[in-house]
BAVOVO-57667 format. One record per atom (N, C-alpha, C, O): residue number from 1; atom name; x, y, z. Coordinates in Angstrom, 1 decimal, m for minus. Example, Ala and Ser with C-alpha at 12.3 -4.5 7.8 and 13.67 -1.06 7.14 Angstrom:
2
num / atomo / x / y / z
1 / N / 13.2 / m5.7 / 7.8
1 / CA / 12.3 / m4.5 / 7.8
1 / C / 13.2 / m3.3 / 7.8
1 / O / 14.2 / m3.3 / 8.5
2 / N / 12.8 / m2.2 / 7.1
2 / CA / 13.7 / m1.1 / 7.1
2 / C / 12.9 / 0.0 / 7.9
2 / O / 13.4 / 1.1 / 8.0
This chain:
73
num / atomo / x / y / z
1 / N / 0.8 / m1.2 / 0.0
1 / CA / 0.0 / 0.0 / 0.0
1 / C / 0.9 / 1.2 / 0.0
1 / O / 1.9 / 1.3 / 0.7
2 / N / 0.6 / 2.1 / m0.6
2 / CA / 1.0 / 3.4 / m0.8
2 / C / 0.5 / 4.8 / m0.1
2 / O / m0.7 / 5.1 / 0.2
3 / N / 1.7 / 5.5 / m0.1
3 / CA / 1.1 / 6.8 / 0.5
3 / C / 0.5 / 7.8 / m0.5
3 / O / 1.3 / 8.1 / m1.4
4 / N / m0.9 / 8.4 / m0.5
4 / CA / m1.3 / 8.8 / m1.9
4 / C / m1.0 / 10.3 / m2.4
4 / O / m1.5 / 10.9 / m3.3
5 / N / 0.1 / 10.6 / m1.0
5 / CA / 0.7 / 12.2 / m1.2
5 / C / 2.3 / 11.7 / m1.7
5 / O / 2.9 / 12.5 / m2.4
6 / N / 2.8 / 10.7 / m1.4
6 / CA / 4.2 / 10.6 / m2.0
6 / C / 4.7 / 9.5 / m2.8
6 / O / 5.8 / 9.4 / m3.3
7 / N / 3.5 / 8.4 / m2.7
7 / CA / 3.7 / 7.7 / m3.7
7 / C / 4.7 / 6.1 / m3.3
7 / O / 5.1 / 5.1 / m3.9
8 / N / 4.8 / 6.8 / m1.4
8 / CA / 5.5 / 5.8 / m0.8
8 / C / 5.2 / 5.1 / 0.7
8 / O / 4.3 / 5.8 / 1.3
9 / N / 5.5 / 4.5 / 1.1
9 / CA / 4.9 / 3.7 / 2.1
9 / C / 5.7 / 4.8 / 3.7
9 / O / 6.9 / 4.8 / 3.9
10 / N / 4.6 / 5.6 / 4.7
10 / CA / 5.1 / 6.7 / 5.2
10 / C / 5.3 / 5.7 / 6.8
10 / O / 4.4 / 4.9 / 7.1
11 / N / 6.3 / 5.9 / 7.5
11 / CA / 6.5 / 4.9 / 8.2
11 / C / 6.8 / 5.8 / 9.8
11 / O / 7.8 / 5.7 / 10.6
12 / N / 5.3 / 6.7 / 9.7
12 / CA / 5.0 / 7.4 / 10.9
12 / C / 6.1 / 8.6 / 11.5
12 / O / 6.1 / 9.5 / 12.4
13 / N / 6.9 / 8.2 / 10.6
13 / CA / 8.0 / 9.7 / 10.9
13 / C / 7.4 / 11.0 / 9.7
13 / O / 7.3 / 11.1 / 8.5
14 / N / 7.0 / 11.9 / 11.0
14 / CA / 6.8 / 13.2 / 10.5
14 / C / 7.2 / 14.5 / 11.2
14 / O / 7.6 / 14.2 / 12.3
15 / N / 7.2 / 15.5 / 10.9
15 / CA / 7.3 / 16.8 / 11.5
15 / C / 7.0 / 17.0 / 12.7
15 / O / 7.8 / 17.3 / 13.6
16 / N / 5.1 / 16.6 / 13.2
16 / CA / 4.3 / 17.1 / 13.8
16 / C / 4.2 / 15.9 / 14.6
16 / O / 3.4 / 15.9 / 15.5
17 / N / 4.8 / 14.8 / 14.2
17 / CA / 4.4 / 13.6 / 15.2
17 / C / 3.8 / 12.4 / 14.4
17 / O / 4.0 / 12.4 / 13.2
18 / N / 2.9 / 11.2 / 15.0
18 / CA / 2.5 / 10.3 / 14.4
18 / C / 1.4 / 10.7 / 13.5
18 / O / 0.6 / 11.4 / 14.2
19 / N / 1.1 / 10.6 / 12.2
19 / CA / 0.1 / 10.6 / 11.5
19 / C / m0.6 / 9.7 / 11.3
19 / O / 0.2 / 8.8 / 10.9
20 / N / m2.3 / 9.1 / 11.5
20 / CA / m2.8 / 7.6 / 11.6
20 / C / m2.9 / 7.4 / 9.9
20 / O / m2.8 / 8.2 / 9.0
21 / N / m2.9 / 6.2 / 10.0
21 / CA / m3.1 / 6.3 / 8.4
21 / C / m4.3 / 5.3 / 8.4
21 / O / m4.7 / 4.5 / 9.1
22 / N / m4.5 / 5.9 / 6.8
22 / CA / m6.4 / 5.2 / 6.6
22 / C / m5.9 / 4.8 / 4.9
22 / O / m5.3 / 5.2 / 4.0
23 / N / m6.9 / 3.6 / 5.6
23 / CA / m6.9 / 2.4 / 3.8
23 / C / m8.5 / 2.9 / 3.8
23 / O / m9.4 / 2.8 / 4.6
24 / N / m8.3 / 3.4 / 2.3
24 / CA / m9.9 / 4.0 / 1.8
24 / C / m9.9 / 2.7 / 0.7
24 / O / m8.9 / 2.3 / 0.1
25 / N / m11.1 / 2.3 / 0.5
25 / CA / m11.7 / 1.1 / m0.2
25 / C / m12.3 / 2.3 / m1.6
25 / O / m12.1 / 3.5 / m1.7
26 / N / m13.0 / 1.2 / m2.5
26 / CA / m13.8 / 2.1 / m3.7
26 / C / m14.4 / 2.9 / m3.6
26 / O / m14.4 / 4.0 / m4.1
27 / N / m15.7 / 2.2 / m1.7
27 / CA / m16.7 / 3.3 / m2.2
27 / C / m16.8 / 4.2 / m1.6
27 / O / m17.8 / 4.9 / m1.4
28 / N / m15.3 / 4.4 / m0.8
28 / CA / m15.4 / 5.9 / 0.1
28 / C / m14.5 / 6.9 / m1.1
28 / O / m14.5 / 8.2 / m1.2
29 / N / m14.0 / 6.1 / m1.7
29 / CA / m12.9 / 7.0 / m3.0
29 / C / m14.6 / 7.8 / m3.5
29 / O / m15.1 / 8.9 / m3.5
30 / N / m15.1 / 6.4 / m4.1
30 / CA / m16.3 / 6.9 / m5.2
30 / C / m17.2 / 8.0 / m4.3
30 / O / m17.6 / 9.1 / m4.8
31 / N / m17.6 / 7.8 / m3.0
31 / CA / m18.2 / 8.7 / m2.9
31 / C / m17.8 / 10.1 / m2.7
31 / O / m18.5 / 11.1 / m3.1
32 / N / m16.4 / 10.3 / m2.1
32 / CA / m15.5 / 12.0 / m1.9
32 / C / m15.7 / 12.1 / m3.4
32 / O / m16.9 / 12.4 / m3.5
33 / N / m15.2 / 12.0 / m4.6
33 / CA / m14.9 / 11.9 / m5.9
33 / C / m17.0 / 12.2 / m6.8
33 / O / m17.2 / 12.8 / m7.8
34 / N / m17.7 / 11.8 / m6.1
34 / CA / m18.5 / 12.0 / m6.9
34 / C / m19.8 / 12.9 / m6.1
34 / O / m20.6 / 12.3 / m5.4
35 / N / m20.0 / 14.4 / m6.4
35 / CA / m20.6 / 15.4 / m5.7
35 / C / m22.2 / 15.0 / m5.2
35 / O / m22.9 / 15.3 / m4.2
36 / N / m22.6 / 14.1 / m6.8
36 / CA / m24.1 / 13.6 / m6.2
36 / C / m24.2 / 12.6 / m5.3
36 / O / m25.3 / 12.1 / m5.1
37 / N / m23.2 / 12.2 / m4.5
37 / CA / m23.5 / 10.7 / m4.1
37 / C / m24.0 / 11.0 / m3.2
37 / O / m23.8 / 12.1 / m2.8
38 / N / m25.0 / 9.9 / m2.3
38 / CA / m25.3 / 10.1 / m0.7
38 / C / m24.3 / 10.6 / 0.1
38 / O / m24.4 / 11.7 / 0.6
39 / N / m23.3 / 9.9 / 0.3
39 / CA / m22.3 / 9.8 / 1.2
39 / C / m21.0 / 10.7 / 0.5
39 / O / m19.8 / 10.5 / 0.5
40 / N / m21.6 / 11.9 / m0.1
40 / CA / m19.9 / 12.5 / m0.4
40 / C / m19.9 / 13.7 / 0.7
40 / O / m19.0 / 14.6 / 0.7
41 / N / m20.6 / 13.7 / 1.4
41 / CA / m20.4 / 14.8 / 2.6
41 / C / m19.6 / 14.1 / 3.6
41 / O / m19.1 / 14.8 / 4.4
42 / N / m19.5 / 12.8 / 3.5
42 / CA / m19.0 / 11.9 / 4.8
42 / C / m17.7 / 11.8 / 4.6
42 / O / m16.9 / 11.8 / 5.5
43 / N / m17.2 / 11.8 / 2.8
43 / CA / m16.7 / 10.5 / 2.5
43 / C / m15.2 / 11.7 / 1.7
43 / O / m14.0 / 11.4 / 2.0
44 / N / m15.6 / 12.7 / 1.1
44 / CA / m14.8 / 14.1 / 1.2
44 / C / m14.1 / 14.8 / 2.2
44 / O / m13.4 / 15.6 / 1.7
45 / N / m14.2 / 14.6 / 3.5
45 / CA / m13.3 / 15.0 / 4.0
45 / C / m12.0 / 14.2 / 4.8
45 / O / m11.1 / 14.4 / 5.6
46 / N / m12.3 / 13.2 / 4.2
46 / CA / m11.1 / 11.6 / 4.7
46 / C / m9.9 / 12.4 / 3.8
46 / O / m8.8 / 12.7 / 4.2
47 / N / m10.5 / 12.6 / 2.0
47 / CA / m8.9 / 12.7 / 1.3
47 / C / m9.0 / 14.1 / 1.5
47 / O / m8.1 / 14.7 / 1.0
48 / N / m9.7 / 14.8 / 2.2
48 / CA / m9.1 / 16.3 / 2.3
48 / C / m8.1 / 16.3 / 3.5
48 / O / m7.0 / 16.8 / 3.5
49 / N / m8.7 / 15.5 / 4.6
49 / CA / m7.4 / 15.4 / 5.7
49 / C / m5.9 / 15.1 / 5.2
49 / O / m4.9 / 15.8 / 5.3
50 / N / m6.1 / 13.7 / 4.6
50 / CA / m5.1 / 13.1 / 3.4
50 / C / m4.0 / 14.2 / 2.8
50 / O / m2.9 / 14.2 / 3.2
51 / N / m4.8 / 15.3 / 1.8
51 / CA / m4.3 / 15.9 / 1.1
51 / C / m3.6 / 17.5 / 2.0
51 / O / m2.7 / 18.1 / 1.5
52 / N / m4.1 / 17.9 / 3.2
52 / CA / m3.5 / 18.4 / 4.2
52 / C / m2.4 / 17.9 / 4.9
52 / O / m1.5 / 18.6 / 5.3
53 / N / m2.5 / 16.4 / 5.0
53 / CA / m1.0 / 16.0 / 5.4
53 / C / m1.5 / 16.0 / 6.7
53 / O / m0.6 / 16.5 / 7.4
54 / N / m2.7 / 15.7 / 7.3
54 / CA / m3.3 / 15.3 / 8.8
54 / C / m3.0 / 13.6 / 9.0
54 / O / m2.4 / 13.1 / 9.9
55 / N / m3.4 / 13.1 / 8.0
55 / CA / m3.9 / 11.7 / 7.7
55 / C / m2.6 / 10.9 / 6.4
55 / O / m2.4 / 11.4 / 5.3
56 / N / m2.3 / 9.9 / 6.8
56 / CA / m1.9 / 8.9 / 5.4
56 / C / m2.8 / 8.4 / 4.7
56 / O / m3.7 / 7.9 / 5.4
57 / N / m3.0 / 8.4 / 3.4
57 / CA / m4.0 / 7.6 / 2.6
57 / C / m3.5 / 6.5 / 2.3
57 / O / m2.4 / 6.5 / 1.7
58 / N / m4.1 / 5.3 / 2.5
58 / CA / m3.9 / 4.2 / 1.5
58 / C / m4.6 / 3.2 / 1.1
58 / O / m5.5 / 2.6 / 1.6
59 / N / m3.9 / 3.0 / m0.2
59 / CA / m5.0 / 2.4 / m1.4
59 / C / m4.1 / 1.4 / m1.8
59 / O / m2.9 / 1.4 / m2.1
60 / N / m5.2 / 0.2 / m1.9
60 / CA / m4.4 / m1.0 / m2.5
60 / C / m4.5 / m0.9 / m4.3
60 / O / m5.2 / m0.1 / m4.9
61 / N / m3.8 / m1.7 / m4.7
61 / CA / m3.5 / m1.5 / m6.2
61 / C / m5.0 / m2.0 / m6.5
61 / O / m5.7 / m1.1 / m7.0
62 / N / m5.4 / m2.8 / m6.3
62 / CA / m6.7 / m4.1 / m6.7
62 / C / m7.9 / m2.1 / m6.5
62 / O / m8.5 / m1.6 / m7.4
63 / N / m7.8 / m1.9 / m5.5
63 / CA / m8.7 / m0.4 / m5.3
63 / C / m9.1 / 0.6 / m6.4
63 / O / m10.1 / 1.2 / m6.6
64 / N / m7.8 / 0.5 / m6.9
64 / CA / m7.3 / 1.8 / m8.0
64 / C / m7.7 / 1.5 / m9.5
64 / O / m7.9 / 2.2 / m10.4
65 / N / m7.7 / 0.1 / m9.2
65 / CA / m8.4 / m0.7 / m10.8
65 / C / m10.0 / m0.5 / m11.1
65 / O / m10.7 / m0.3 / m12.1
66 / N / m10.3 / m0.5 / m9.1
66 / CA / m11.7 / m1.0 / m9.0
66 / C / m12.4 / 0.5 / m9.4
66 / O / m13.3 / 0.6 / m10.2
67 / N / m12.1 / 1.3 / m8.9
67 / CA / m12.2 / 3.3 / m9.2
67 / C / m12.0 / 3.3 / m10.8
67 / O / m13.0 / 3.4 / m11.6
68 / N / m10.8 / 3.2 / m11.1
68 / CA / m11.1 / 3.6 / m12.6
68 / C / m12.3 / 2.6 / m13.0
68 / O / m12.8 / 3.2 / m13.9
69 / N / m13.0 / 1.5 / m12.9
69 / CA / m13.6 / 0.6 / m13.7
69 / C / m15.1 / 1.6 / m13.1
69 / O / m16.0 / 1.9 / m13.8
70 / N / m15.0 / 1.8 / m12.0
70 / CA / m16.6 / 2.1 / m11.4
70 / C / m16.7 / 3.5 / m12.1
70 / O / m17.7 / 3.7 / m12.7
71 / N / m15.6 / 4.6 / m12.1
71 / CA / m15.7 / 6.3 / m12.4
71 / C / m15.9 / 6.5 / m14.4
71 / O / m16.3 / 7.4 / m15.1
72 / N / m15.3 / 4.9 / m14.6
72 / CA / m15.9 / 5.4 / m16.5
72 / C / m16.3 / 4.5 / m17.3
72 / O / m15.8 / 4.1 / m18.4
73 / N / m17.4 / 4.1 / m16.5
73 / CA / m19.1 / 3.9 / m16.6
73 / C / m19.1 / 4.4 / m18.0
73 / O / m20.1 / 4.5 / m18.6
């Protein structure tokens, strides 16, 4: 699994201390990623933590296949 800010596996050493890290599945990707969904108010601010650098993201390869196949429908 990968870190989805560096592309590498983050091994709790940071600046600010320990960062938790979160394995996001399809349908929390699909829901942050898609504005109509039920759950994109829930599901939107996991990769905004992520992308702040609060949170590690991580995504298995099998995940990333499963996103592109579900987003182009």
């Amino acid at each position: 699994m990968t870190d989805l800010l560096h592309g590498h596996l983050d091994r709790n050493a940071t600046e600010g201390g320990v960062r938790t890290r979160v394995v996001l599945d399809t349908s929390v990707l699909v829901a942050a990623m898609v504005e109509g969904h039920s759950f994109h108010a829930v599901a939107l601010p996991w990769l905004q933590r992520i992308q702040q650098g609060t949170e590690v993201g991580l995504v298995a390869a099998h995940t990333v296949a499963e996103l592109y196949v579900v987003l182009t429908r």
